[in-house]
C-alpha positions, 0 to 999 in steps of 0.5 A: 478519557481525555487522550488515548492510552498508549502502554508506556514502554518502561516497567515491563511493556507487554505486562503492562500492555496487556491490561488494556489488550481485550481478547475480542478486540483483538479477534475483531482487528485480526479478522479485517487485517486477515482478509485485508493482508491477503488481497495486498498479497494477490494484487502482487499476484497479479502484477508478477503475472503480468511481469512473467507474461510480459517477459516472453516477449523480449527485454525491451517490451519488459523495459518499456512497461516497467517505465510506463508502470512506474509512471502509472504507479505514483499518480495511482498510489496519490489517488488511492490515498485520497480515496482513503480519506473516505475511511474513518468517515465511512467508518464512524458513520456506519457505527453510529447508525447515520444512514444519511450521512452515509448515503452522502457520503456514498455520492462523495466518494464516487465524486472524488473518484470522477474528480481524480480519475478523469485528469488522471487518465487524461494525464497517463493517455499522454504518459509517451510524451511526458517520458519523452521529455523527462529523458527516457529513450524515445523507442523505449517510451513509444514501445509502451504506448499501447500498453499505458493507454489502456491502463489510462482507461483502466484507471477508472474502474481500479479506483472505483474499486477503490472506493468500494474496497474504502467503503466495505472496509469501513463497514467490516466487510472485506472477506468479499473483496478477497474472495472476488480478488482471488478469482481476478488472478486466474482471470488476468492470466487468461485474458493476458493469454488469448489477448497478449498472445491472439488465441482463439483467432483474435489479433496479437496484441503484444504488451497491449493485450496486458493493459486491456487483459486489466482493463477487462479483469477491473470492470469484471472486479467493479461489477461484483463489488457494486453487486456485493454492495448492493446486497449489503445494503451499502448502494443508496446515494444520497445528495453529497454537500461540498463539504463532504468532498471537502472533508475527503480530500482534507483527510485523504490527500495527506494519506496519498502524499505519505504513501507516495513518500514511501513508495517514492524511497523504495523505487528510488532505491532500486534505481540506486541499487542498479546503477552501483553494480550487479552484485547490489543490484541483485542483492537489493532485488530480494530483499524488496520482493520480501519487503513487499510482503512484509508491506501487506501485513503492514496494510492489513494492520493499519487499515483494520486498526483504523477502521476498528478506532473510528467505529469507536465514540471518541467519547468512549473508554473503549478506545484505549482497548483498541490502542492497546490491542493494535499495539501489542498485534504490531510488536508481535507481527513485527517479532514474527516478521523478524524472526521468519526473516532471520531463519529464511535469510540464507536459503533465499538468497542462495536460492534466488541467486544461484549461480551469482557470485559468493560476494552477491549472497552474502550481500543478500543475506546481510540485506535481508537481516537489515530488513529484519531489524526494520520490520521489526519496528515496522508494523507497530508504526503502520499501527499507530498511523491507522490508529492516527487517521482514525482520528483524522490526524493525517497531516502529521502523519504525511510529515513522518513519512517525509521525515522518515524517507526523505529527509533521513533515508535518502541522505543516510543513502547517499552517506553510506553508499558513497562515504563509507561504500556498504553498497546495496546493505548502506541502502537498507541500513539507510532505509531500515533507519527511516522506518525506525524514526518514522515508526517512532514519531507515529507512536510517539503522536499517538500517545498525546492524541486527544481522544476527540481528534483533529490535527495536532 
């Protein structure tokens, strides 16, 4: 087979998908992008424990770590990203049985980890003053201070973890990392209790206790995967050449600037939706809380299809098995998503805005139908990059992204809130816009693929 084989959409699309579509190949992406779904959906967890347990302590101590999170954020997500190029090679070397490929790259990962981690907790030690200068209030940047040092440090553990999670992944092994991920969330809430608020005689350490309560919750969750590992048989290092450093940041950078591209759109949007009124702001805030849910299934899918095509020899008919099968489990979770989204719109939004004006929830329940439309599209575009950084084609993905956030969302933002003044629903018709052209150029690149990979 010369190019992958993507179902073409004319004649009947799922008729002519299905014959392609393997029952067991399907199975085989569900049970990693299960697992996968439901760690996204902890980590949330997690975060809006934090959210929660900070608040007790006062409007301003909320707002300090919310600056200092969202700083945190977009130098973390461009770690992560580049830690993922580590992925279809981890993959593709675990199926072809090449042990010394993968005890070097083993030493390569952990390399790009010290690479990244170090300047970037250098870097986040000195978040006060960095927000300082960007404008924020000086009280509210030194409110954090605590709170972002120790999250500085805890940078090196979460992406060390984060290296693992790439490597367990690419083997097929990513129930564990749920499992010990579960027990983290439990875990957090405690430490955030006896630190955050000095239980058991030990000092009251405020927002500061959150950062150290994670810096202990992500050496705990390092300790166990690096045991999990080793019962594996996923421990042994080899000598790691410059090349396979090389080759992880070739492919893992461009990851790292998409997902910051994505996630750069969505907070944008939300400091957008908050300087045009209430009404907006509120209406926004529920639909994002329920775009990051749809977001898991996105990650779930897109890291599963991405390992299932790199384990696969290029040279193999096989491959269009997987291309098939990950493009029919897109259109059905995208369907899924839609109609969930469509039946839940009105009781959500009169839940989650009781008391706020009719105009608020009506606001929220046409932004949630947006939503709708674009998750619709959606995850057979997160598909179809996973499938495309199998391949090692990250370049033009990371160009997609742009494109489809920044160079039509952001505009459209700006010409539906100010021209035509739609508010907080302009804002997601802009954005549901992007993910459509984004999702598009995806499958669109995937369908001229060469099956032997490489940028195009």
């Amino acid at each position: 087979m010369t190019y992958l084989e993507l179902p073409r959409l004319t004649g009947g699309p799922l008729r002519h998908a299905a014959r392609r579509v393997s029952k067991a190949e399907a199975w085989a992406v569900l049970r990693l992008a299960a697992p996968l779904t439901g760690l996204a959906l902890v980590n949330m967890a997690m975060s809006v424990t934090d959210t929660l347990m900070t608040a007790a302590f006062g409007v301003e101590a909320l707002a300090a770590v919310a600056v200092a999170s969202d700083f945190y954020s977009i130098l973390f997500y461009l770690a992560v990203g580049c830690i993922g190029g580590l992925g279809p090679l981890y993959a593709a070397a675990h199926a072809a049985g090449d042990a010394d490929r993968l005890a070097r790259l083993r030493t390569a990962g952990t390399i790009t980890c010290a690479l990244l981690a170090l300047p970037i907790c250098a870097l986040l030690w000195q978040t006060p003053a960095l927000l300082i200068l960007l404008g924020i209030d000086q009280d509210l940047a030194e409110a954090g201070t605590g709170y972002v040092r120790a999250m500085a440090l805890t940078a090196i553990p979460m992406l060390a973890v984060g290296v693992l999670r790439t490597r367990l992944t690419a083997i097929e092994r990513p129930g564990v990392m749920l499992r010990i991920t579960l027990c983290a969330v439990p875990l957090n809430a405690i430490f955030n209790y006896v630190l955050m608020y000095g239980a058991f005689g030990l000092p009251e350490l405020g927002v500061t206790g959150a950062g150290m309560s994670s810096l202990l919750v992500w050496l705990l969750t390092l300790v166990a995967l690096m045991r999990e590992a080793r019962r594996v048989g996923d421990s042994c290092p080899g000598r790691a050449e410059p090349e396979d450093v090389a080759a992880i940041f070739r492919i893992g950078v461009p990851i790292g600037i998409a997902t910051l591209a994505e996630v750069g759109i969505y907070l944008g949007a939300t400091i957008y939706a908050a300087w045009l009124s209430v009404t907006d702001a509120a209406a926004h805030s529920v639909a994002i809380r329920l775009a990051g849910i749809g977001y898991a299934f996105y990650f779930g899918l897109q890291q599963a299809s991405m390992t299932r095509l790199a384990r696969v020899d290029p040279k193999s008919s096989r491959d269009g098995d997987v291309v098939a099968t990950t493009m029919v489990l897109g259109m059905a979770i995208g369907l899924s998503i839609c109609t969930t989204l469509l039946v839940v719109a009105a009781p959500i939004a009169n839940y989650a805005l009781q008391g706020m004006t009719p105009a608020a929830v009506g606001a929220a329940i046409t932004v949630i139908g947006v939503l709708a439309v674009a998750e619709l599209f959606g995850p057979t575009g997160a598909g179809a990059a996973g499938l495309l950084r199998a391949r090692q084609v990250t370049r033009p993905v990371m160009v997609y992204s742009l494109v489809g956030n920044w160079l039509v969302s952001a505009p459209l933002i700006a010409v539906f809130t100010v021209v035509f003044d739609f508010g907080a629903v302009g804002i997601w018709i802009a954005m549901a816009t992007g993910t459509v052209v984004y999702s598009g150029l995806c499958v669109l690149a995937l369908r001229n693929l060469p099956a032997a990979g490489g940028e195009t």
